[in-house]
N, C-alpha and C positions, 0 to 999 in steps of 0.2 A: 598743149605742150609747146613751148617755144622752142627753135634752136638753139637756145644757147642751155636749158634742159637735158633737151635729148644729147647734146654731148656730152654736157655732162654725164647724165644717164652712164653712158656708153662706155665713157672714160672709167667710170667706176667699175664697172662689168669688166674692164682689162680688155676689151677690142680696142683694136684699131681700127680705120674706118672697112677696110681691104677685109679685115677679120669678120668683123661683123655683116658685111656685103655675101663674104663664102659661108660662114653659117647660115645666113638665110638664100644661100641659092640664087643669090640675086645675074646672076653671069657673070660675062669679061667686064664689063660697065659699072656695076657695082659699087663698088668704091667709091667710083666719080661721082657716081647719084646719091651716095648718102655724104661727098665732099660738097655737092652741091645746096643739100639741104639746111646744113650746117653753117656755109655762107650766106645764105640766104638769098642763091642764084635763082634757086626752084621753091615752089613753096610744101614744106615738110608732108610728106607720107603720113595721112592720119592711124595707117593701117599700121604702118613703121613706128609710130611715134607709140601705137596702144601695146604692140608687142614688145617693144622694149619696155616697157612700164612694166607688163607682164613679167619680162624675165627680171626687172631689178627689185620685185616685189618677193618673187620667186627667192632670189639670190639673199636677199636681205633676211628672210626667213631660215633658210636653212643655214648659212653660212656667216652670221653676226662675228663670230668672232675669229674666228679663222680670215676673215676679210680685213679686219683689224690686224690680223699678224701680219698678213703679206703685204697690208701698205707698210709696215715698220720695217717688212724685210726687205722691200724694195729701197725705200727708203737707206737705209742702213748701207744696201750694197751700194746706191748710187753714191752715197759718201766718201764709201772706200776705193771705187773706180775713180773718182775726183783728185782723190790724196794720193 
């Protein structure tokens, strides 16, 4: 998986980096290490890279179309906070 994947990945799941860093218990630091994987300061957590696979496989499964609603509704809100 490359970094620019795994963000993706991530970005789809609705974490942010900070988010994703506290669901997996990663500590204070967190964040930064999965900010740094993404820039491509460090080189990406293979263990990181296979569990996120996991959950977007996961997520992709059970939630197809409910996942389509909430990009429209995000979507939609981001319009009207714009207007």
């Amino acid at each position: 998986m490359t970094k620019e994947q795994f963000k993706e990945l991530r970005k789809e799941l609705l974490y942010s980096q900070q988010a994703l860093a506290d669901e997996w218990s990663m500590g204070v630091h967190g964040g930064r290490s999965i900010r740094r994987w993404e820039a491509g300061e460090r080189p990406l957590n293979p263990i990181a890279a296979y569990c996120l696979h996991l959950m977007h496989s996961q997520y992709n499964k059970v939630m197809p179309t409910t996942r389509e609603q909430l990009k429209i509704a995000l979507g939609e809100a981001c319009k009207a906070w714009e207007d």
